[in-house]
TORRO-562043 format. One record per residue: x, y, z of N, C-alpha, C in turn; residue in three letters; residue number from 0. Coordinates in pm, 1 decimal, padded with zeros to 6 digits. Example, Ala and Ser with C-alpha at 12.3 -4.5 7.8 and 13.67 -1.06 7.14 Angstrom:
<kelums>
nu; nv; nw; cau; cav; caw; cu; cv; cw; residuo; num
01319.0; -00569.0; 00780.0; 01230.0; -00450.0; 00780.0; 01320.0; -00330.0; 00780.0; ALA; 0
01285.0; -00225.0; 00708.0; 01367.0; -00106.0; 00714.0; 01290.0; 00003.0; 00787.0; SER; 1
</kelums>
This chain:
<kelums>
nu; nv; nw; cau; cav; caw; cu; cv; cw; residuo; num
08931.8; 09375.5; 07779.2; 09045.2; 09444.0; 07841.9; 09148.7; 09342.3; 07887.0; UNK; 0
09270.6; 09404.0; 07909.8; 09369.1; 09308.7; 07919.3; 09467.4; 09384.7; 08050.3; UNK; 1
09472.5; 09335.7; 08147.2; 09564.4; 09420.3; 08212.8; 09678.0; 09332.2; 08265.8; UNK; 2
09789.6; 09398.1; 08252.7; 09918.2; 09305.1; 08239.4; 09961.1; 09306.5; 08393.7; UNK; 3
10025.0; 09234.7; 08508.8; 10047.6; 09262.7; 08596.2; 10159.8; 09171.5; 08644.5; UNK; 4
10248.2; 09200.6; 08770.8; 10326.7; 09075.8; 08837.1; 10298.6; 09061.7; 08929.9; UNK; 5
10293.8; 08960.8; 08992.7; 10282.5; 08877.1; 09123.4; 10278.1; 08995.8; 09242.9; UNK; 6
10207.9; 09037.5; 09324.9; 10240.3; 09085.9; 09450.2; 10270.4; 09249.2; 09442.2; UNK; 7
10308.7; 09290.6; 09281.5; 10330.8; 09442.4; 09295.9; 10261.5; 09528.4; 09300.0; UNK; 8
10226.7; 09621.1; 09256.2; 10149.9; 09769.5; 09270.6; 10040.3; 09740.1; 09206.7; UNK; 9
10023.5; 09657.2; 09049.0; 09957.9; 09599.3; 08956.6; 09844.4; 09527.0; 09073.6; UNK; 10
09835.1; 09477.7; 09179.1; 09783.8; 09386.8; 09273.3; 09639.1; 09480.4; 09261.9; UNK; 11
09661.5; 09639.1; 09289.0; 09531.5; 09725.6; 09330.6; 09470.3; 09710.4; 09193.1; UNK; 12
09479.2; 09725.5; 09066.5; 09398.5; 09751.8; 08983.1; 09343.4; 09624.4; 08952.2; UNK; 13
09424.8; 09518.7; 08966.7; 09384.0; 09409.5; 08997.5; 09303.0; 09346.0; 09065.4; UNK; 14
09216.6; 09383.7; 09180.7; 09143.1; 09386.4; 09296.2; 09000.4; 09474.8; 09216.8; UNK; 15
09100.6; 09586.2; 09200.9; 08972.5; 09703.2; 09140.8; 08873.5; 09617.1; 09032.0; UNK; 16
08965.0; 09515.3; 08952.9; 08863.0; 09496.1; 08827.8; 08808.3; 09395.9; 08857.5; UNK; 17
08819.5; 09325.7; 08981.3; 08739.8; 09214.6; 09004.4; 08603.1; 09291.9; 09085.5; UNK; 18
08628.5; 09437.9; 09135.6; 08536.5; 09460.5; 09228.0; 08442.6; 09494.8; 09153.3; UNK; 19
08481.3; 09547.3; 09013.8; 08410.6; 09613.0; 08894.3; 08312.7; 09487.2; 08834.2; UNK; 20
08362.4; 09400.8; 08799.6; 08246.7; 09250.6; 08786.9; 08303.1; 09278.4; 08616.6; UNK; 21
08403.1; 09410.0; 08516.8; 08368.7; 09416.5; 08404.5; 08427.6; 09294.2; 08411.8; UNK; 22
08475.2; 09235.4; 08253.0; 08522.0; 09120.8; 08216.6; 08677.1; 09155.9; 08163.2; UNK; 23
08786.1; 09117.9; 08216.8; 08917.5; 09117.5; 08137.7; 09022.7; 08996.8; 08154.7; UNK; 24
09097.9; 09028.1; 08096.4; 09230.8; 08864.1; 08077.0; 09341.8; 08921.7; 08197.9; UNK; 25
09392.0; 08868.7; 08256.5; 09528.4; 08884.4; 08333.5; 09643.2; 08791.1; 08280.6; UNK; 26
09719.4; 08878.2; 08241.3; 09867.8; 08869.3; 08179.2; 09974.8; 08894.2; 08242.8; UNK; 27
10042.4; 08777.1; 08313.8; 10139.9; 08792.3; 08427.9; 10275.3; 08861.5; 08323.8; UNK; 28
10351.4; 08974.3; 08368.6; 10469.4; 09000.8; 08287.0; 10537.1; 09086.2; 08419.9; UNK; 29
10630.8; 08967.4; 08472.2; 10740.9; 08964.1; 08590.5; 10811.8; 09050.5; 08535.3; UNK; 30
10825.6; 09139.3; 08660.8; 10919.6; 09302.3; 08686.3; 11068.1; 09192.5; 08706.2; UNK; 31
11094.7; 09065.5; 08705.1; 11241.7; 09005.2; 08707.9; 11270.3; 08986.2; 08593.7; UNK; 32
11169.0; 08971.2; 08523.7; 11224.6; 08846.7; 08361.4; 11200.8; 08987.0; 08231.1; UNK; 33
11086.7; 09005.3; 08263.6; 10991.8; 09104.8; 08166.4; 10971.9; 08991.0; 08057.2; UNK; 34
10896.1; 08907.5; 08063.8; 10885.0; 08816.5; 07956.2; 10720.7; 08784.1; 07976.1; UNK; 35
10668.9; 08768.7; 07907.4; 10534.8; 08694.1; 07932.3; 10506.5; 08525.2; 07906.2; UNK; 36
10417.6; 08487.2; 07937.5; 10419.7; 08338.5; 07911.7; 10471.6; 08295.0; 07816.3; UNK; 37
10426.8; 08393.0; 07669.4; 10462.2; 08341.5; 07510.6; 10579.4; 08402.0; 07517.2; UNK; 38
10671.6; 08416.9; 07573.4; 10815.0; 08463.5; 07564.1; 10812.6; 08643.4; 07518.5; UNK; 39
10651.4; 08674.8; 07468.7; 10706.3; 08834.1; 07453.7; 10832.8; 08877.5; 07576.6; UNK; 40
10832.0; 09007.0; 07462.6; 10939.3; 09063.0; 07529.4; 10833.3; 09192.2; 07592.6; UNK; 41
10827.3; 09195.5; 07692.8; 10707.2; 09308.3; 07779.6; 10763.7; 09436.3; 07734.2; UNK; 42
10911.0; 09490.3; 07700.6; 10901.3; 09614.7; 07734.3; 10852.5; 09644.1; 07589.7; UNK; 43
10784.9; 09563.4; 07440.5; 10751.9; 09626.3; 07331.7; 10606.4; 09628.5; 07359.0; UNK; 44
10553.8; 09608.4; 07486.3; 10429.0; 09641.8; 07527.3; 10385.7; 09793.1; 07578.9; UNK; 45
10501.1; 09804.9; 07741.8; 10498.7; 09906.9; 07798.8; 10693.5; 09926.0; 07779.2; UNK; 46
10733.4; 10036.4; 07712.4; 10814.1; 10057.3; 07684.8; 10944.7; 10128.2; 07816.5; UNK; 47
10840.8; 10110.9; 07952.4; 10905.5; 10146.7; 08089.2; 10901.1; 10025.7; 08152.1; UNK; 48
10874.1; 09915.9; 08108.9; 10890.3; 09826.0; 08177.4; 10837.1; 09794.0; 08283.2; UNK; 49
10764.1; 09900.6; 08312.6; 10685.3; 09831.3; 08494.0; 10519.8; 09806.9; 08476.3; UNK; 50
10479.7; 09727.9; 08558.1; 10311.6; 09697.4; 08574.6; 10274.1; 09810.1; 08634.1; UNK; 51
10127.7; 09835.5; 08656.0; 09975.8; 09747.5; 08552.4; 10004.0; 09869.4; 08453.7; UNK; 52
09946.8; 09792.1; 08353.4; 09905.5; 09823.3; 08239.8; 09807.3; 09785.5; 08219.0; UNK; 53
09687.7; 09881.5; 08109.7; 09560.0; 09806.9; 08136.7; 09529.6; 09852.0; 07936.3; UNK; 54
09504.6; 09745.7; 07881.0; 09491.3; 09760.9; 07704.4; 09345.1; 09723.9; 07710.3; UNK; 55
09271.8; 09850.5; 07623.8; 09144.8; 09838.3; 07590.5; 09134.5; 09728.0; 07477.0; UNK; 56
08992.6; 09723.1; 07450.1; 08981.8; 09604.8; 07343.5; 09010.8; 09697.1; 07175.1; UNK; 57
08971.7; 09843.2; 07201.1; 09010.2; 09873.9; 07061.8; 09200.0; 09885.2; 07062.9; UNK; 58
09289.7; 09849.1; 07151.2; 09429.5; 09829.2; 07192.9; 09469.1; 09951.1; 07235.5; UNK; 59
09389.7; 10057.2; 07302.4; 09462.6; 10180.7; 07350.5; 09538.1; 10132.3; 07470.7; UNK; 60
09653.7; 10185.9; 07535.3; 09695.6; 10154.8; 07648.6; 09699.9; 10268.3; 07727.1; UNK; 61
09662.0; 10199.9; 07923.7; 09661.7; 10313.8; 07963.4; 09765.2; 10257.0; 08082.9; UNK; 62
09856.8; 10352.2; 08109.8; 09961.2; 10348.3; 08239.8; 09930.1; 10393.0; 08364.1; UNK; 63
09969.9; 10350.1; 08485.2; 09969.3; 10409.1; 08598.7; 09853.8; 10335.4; 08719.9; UNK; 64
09853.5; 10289.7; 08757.0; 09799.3; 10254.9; 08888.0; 09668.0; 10362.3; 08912.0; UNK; 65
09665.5; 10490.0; 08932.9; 09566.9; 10521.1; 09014.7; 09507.2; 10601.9; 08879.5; UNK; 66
09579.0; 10610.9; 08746.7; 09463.3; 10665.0; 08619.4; 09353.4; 10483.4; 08570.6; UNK; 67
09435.5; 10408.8; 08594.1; 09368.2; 10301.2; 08598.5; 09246.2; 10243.3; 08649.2; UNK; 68
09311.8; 10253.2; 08792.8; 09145.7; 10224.6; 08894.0; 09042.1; 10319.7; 08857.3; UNK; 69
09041.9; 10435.7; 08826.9; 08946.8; 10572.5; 08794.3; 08891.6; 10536.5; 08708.6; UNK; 70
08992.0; 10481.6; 08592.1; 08929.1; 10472.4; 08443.4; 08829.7; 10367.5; 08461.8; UNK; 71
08848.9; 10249.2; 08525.8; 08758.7; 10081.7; 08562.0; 08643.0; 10175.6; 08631.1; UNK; 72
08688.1; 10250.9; 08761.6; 08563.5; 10260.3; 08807.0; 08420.2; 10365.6; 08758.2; UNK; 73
08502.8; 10468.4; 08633.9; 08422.8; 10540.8; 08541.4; 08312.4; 10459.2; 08473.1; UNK; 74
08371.1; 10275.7; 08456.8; 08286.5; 10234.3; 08358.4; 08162.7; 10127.3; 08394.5; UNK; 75
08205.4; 10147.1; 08548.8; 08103.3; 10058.2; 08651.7; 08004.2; 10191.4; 08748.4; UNK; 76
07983.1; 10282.7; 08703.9; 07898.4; 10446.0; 08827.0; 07842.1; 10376.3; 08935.8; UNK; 77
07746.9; 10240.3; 08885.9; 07645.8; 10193.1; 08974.7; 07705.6; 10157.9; 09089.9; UNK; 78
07820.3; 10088.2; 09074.5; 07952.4; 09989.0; 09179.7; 07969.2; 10118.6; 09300.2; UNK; 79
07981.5; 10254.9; 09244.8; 08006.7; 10349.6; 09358.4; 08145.5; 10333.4; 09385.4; UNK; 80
08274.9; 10239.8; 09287.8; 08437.6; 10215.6; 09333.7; 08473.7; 10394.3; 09348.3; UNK; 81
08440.7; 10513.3; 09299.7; 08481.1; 10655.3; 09279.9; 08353.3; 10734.8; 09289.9; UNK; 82
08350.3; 10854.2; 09354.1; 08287.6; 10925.6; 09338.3; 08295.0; 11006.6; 09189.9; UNK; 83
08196.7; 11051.9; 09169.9; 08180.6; 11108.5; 09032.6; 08259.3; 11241.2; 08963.6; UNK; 84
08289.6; 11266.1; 08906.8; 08403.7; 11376.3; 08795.7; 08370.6; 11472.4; 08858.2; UNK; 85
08450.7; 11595.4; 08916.7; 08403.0; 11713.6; 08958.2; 08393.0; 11766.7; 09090.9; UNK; 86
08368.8; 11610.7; 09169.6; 08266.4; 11663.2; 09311.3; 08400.2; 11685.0; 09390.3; UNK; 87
08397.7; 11721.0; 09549.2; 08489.7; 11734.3; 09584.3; 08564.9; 11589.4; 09655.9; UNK; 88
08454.7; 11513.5; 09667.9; 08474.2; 11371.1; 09678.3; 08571.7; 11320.5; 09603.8; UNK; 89
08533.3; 11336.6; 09475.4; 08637.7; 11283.1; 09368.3; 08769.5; 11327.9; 09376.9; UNK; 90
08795.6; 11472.5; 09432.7; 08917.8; 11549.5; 09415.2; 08987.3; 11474.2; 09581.1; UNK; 91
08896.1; 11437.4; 09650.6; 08955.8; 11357.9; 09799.2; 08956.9; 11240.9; 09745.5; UNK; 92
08930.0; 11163.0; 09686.9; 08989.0; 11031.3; 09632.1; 09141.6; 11034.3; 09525.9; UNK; 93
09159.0; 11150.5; 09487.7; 09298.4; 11170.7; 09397.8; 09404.5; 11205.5; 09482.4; UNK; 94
09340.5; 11253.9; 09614.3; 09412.0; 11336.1; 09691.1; 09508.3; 11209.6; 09745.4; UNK; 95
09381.9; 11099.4; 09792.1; 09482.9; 10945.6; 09870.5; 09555.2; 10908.1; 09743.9; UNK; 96
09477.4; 10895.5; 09673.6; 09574.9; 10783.5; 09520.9; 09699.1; 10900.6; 09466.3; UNK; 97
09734.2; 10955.5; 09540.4; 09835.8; 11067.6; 09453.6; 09975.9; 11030.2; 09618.0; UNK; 98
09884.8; 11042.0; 09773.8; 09948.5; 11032.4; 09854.7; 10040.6; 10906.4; 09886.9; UNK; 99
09934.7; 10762.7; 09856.8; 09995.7; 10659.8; 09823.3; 10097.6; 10638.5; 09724.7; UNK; 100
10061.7; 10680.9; 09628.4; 10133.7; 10690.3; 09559.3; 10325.2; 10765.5; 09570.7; UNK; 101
10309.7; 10877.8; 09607.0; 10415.4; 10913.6; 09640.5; 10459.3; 10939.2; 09753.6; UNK; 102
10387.0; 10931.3; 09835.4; 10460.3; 10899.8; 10018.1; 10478.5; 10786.4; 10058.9; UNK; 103
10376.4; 10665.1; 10033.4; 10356.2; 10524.8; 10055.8; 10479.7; 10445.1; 09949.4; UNK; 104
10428.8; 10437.1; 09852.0; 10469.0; 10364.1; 09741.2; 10616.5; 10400.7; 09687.8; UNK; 105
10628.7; 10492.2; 09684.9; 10760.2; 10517.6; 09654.6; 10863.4; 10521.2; 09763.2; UNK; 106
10804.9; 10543.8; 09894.1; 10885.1; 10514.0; 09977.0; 10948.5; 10367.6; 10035.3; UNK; 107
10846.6; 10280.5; 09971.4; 10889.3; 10153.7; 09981.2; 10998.3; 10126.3; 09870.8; UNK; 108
11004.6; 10177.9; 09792.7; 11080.5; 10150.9; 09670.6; 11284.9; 10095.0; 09748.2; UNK; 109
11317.5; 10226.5; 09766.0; 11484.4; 10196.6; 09802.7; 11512.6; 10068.6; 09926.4; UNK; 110
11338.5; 10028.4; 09970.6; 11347.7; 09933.1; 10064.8; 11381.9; 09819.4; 10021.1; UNK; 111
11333.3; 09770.7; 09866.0; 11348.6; 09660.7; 09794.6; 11484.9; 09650.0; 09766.6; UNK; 112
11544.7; 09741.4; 09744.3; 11628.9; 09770.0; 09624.1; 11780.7; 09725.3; 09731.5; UNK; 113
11829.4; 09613.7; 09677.7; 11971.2; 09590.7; 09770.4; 12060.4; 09617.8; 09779.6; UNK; 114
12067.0; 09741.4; 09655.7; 12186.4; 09822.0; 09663.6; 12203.7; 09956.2; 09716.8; UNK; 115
12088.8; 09988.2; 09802.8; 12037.3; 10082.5; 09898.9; 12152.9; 10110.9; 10022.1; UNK; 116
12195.7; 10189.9; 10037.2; 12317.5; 10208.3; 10148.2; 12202.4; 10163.2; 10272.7; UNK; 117
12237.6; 10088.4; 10389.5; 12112.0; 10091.4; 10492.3; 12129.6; 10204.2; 10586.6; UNK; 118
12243.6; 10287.5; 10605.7; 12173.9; 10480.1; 10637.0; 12080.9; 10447.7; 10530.7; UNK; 119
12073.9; 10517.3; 10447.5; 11950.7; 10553.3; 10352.5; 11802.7; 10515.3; 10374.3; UNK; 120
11846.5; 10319.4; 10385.5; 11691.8; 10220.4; 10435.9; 11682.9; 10317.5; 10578.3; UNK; 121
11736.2; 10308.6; 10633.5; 11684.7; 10357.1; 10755.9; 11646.2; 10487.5; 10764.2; UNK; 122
11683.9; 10562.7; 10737.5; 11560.4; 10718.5; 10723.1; 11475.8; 10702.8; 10607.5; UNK; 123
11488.8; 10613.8; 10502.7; 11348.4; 10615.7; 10437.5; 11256.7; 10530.3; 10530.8; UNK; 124
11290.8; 10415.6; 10614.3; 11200.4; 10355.2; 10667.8; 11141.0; 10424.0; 10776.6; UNK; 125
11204.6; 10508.1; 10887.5; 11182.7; 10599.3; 10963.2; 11071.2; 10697.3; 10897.9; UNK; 126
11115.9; 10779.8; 10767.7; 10977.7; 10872.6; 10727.1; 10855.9; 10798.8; 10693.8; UNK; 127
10876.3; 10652.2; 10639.2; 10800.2; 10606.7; 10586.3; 10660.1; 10554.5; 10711.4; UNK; 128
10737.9; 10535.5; 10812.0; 10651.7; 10479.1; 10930.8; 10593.3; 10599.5; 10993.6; UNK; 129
10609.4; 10704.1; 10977.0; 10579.3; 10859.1; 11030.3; 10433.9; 10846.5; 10891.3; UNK; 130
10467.1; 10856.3; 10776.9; 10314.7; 10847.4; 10702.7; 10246.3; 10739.9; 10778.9; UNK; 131
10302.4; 10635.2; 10774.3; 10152.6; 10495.2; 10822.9; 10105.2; 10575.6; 10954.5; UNK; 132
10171.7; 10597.7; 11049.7; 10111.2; 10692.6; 11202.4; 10012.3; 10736.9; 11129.5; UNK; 133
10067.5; 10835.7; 11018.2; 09950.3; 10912.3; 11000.0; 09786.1; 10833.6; 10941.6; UNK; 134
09877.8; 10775.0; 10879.9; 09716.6; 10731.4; 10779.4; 09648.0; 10638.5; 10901.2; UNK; 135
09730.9; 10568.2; 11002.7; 09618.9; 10506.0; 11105.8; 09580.0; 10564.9; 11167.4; UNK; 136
09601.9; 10650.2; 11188.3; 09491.9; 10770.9; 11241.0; 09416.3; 10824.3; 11166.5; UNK; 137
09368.7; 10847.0; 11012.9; 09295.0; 10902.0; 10965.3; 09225.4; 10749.7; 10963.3; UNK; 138
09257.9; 10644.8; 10958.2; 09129.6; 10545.6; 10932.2; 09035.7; 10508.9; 11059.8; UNK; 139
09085.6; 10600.4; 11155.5; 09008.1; 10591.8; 11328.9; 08890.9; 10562.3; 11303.4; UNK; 140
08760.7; 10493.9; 11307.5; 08671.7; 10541.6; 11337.6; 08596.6; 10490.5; 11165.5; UNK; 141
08701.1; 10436.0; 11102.0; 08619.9; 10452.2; 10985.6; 08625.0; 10259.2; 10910.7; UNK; 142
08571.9; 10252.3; 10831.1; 08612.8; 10068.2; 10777.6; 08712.7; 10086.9; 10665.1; UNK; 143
08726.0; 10244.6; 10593.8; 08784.2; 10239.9; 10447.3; 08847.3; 10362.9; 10468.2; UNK; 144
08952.7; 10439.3; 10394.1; 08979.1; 10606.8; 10393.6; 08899.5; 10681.0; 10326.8; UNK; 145
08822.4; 10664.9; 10274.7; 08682.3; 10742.1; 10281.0; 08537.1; 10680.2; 10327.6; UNK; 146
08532.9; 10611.6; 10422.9; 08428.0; 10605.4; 10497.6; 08381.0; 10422.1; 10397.9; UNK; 147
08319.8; 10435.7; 10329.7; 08270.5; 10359.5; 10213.7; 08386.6; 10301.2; 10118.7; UNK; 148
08401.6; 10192.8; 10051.3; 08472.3; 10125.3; 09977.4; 08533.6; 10229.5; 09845.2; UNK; 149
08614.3; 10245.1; 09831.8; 08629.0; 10318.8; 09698.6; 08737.7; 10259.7; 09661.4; UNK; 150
08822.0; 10297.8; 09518.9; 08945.6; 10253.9; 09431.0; 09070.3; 10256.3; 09495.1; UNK; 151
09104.4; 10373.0; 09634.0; 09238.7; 10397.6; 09677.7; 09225.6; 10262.8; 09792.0; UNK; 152
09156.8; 10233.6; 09835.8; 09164.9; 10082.5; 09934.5; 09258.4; 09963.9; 09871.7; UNK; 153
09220.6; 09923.2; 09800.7; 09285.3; 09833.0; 09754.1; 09469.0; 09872.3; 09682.2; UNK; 154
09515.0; 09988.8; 09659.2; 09606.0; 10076.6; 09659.1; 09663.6; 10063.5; 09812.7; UNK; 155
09620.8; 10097.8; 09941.0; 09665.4; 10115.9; 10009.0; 09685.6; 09959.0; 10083.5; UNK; 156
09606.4; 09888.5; 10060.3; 09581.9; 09717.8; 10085.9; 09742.6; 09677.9; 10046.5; UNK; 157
09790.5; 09732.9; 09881.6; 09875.6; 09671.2; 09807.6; 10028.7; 09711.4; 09906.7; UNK; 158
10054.5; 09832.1; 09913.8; 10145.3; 09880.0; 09949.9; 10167.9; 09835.8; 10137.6; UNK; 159
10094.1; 09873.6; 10164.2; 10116.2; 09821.7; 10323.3; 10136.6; 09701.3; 10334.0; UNK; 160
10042.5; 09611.2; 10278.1; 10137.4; 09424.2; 10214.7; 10239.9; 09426.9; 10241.4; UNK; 161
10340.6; 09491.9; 10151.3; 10468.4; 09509.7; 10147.6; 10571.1; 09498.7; 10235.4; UNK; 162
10513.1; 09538.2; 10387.4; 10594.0; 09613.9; 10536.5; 10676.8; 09508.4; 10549.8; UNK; 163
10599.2; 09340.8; 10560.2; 10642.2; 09284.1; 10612.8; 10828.3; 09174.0; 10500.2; UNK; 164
10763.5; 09225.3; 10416.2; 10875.7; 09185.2; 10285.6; 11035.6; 09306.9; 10298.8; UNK; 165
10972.1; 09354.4; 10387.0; 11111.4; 09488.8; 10394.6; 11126.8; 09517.9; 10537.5; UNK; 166
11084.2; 09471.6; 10637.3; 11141.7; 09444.2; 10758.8; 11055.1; 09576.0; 10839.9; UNK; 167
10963.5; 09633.7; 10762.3; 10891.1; 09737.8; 10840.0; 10762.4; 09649.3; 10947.7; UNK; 168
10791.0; 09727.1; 11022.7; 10694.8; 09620.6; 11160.0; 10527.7; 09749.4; 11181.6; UNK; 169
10479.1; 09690.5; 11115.7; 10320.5; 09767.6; 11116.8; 10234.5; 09713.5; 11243.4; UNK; 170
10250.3; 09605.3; 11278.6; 10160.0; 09528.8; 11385.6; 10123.3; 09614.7; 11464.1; UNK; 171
10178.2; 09758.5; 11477.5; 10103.8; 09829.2; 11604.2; 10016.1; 09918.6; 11525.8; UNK; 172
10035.6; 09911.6; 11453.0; 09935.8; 10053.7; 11380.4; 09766.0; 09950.5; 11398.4; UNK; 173
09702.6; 09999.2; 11471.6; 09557.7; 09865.4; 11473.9; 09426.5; 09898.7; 11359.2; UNK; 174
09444.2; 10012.3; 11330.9; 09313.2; 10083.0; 11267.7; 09369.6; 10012.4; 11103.1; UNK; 175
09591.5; 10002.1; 11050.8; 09569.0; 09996.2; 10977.4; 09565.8; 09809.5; 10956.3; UNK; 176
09596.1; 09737.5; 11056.0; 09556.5; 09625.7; 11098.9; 09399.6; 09588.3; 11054.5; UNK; 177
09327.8; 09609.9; 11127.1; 09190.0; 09600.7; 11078.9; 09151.9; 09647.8; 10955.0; UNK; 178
09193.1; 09741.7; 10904.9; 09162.2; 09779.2; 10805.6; 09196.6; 09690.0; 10652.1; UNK; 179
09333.2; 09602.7; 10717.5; 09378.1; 09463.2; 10599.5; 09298.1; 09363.8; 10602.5; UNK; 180
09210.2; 09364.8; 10750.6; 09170.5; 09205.9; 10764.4; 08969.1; 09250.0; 10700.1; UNK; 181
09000.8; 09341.8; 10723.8; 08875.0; 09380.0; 10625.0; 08826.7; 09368.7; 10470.7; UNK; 182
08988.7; 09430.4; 10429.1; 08999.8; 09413.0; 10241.2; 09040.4; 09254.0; 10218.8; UNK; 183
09116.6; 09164.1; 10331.9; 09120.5; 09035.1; 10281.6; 08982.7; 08965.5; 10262.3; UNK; 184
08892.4; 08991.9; 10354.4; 08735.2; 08947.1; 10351.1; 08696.6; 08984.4; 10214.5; UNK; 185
08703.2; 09046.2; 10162.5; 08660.6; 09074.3; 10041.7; 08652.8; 08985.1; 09950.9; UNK; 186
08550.2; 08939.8; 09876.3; 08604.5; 08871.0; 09780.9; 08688.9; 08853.2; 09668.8; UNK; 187
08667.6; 09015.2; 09627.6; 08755.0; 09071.2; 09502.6; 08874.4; 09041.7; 09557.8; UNK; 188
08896.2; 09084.3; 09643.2; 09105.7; 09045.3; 09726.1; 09126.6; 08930.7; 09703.0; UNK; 189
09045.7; 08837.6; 09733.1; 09057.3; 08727.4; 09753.6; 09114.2; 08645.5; 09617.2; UNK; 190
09020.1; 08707.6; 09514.9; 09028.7; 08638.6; 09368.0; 09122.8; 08673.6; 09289.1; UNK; 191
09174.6; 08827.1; 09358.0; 09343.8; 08858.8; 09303.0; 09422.8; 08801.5; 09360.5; UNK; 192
09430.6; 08762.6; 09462.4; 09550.9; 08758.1; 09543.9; 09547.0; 08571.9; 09458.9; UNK; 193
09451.7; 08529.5; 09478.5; 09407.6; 08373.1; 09427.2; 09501.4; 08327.4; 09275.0; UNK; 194
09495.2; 08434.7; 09203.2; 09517.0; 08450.3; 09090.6; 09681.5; 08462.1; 09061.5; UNK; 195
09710.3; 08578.4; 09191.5; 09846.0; 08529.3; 09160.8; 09950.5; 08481.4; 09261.9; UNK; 196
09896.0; 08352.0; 09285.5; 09949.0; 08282.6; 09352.2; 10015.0; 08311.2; 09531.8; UNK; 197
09902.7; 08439.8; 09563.0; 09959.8; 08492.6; 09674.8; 09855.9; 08444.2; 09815.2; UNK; 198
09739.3; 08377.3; 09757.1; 09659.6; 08278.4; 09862.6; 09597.2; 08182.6; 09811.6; UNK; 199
09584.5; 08089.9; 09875.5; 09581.1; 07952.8; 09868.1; 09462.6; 07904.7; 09878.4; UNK; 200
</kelums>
């Protein structure tokens, strides 16, 4: 397997995921600035949208998206326990976070990056955006992970909350989701992504 990713972005969780998985794959840096890869490809005749992770099987199927990704890795590890199993209602509460991150979290960081953002705009997206984290530090009360036990949306939510401090959002009070970073940095898998791309030392 081959999963293509850049430095620090969204690509970071599936990235984490496949180290937690132990399978075996290549990491292929292809920067959301350049879109170029080491050998000068041109990335978008890879993924034709241009954005990371991408994850290419060995027979070359490609699969898109961040949270069909982690599912698919953790389908092929059961024993690892990264997902609960097809069906249960567990599983349908693990799509439930990777769907929420995804579009309350993650996308709300988006117009934060972006410098051509009117700052009215930054500022009520950053305002709703800090109204979700309230929320989610309160659902992690009491717990080490958002579902109790380690699963695929952790490292998803690890990736995106990263972010706060690159866009001027001040998280330091949220403590549950505080602890909850200094937990996934212990990890080793974090450790060996973040290692990888050049984001710890």
């Amino acid at each position: 397997m081959k999963l293509y990713y850049s430095p620090g972005a969204c690509s970071l969780s599936p990235h984490i995921t496949l180290h937690e998985s132990g399978l075996k794959f290549e990491h292929l840096a292809a920067p959301t600035k350049t879109h170029k890869l080491d050998d000068g490809t041109d990335y978008y005749t890879i993924n034709p949208l241009g954005y990371v992770p991408l994850l290419e099987l060995d027979d070359g199927t490609r699969l898109r998206e961040g949270p069909a990704i982690v599912q698919y890795v953790a389908d092929q590890v059961p024993e690892k326990k990264l997902a609960p199993p097809n069906g249960t209602i567990a599983r349908a509460q693990l799509q439930s976070w990777l769907n929420f991150i995804g579009t309350e979290l993650h996308k709300g960081f988006g117009p934060l990056f972006n410098p051509a953002t009117p700052e009215e705009f930054k500022k009520v997206t950053a305002d709703k955006l800090m109204s979700r984290l309230k929320w989610v530090d309160g659902e992690l009360a009491g717990k080490q992970y958002l579902m109790g036990d380690f699963t695929v949306a952790d490292p998803y939510l690890f990736t995106v909350t990263g972010w706060a401090p690159r866009v001027g959002v001040d998280i330091t009070g949220f403590a549950n989701i505080t602890a909850f970073r200094e937990r996934m940095m212990a990890r080793p898998a974090v450790q060996a992504a973040l290692k990888h791309e050049g984001l710890l030392k």
